[in-house]
C-alpha positions as CSV (number, residue, x, y, z in Angstrom):
1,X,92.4,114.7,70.5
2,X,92.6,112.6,67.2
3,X,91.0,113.3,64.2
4,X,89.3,110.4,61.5
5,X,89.4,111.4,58.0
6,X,87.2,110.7,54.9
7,X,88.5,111.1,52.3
8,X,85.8,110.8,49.2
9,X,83.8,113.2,52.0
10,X,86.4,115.5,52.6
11,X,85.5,115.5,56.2
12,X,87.2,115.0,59.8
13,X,85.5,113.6,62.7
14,X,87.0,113.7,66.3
15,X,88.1,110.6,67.7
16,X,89.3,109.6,71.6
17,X,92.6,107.3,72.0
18,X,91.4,104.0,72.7
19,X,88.2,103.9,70.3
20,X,88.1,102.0,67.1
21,X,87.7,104.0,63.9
22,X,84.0,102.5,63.9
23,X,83.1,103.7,67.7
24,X,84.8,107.5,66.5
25,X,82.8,107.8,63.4
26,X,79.3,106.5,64.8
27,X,79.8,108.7,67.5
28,X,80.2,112.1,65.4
29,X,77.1,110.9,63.0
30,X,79.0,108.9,60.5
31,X,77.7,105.3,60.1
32,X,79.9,102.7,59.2
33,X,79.1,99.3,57.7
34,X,80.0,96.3,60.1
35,X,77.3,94.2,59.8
36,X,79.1,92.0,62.6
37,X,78.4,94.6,65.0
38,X,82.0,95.6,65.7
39,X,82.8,91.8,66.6
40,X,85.4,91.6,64.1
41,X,84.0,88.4,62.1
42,X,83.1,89.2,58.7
43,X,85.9,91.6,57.7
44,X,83.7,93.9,56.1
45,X,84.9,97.6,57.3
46,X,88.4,97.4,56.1
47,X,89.7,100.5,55.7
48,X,93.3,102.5,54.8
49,X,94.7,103.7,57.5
50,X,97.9,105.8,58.8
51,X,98.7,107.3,62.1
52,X,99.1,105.7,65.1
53,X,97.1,102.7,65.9
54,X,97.0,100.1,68.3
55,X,98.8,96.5,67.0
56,X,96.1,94.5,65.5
57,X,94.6,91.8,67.3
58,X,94.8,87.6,65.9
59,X,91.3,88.4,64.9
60,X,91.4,91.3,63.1
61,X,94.5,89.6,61.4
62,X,92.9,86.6,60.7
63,X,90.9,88.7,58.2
64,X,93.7,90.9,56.5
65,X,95.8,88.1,54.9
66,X,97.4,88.9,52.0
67,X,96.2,92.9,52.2
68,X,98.7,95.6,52.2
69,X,100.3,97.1,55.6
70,X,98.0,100.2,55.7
71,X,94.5,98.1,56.0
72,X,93.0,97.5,58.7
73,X,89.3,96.9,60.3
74,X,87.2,99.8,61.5
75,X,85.7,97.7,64.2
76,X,88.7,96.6,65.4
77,X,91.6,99.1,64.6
78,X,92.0,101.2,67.9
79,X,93.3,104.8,67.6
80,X,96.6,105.3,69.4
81,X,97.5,109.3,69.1
C-alpha cells in the first residue's frame, strides 16, 4: 500500500494504486478542494508531488503550463507505487 503525506499536518493517509491523490485523501477523512468535482477543469487542487505517479493526462497538462515538474492535480494525479 501507498501512503499520501501532508505535510503542514504532519500526517499520512493510505492510498490504493490506481486512485488520484483526491479519491485517497477523501477516502481516509481528509477533504480536498476541487470544486470541479474531480473533472479536472479548474486546476484548483495542484499539489507537490514525488513518488511514483501515473503520466499526466492532456487535461491535467493543459492546466500545469509553466509549473515546475513536481506539480500536479489532486483530481487527476493517479498513484502508481
Amino acid at each position: 500500500m501507498s501512503r499520501v503525506y501532508i505535510e503542514n499536518q504532519n500526517e499520512y493517509y493510505s492510498a490504493i494504486p490506481g486512485e488520484t491523490i483526491q479519491e485517497a485523501l477523501h477516502r481516509s477523512g481528509y477533504g480536498m478542494d476541487a470544486p470541479c468535482n474531480g473533472l479536472g477543469k479548474c486546476g484548483k487542487c495542484k499539489v507537490w508531488v514525488s513518488g511514483e505517479l501515473e503520466p499526466a493526462l492532456d487535461r491535467e497538462r493543459e492546466h500545469l503550463v509553466g509549473e515546475e515538474e513536481h506539480i500536479r492535480l489532486g483530481c487527476m494525479a493517479r498513484i502508481k507505487g
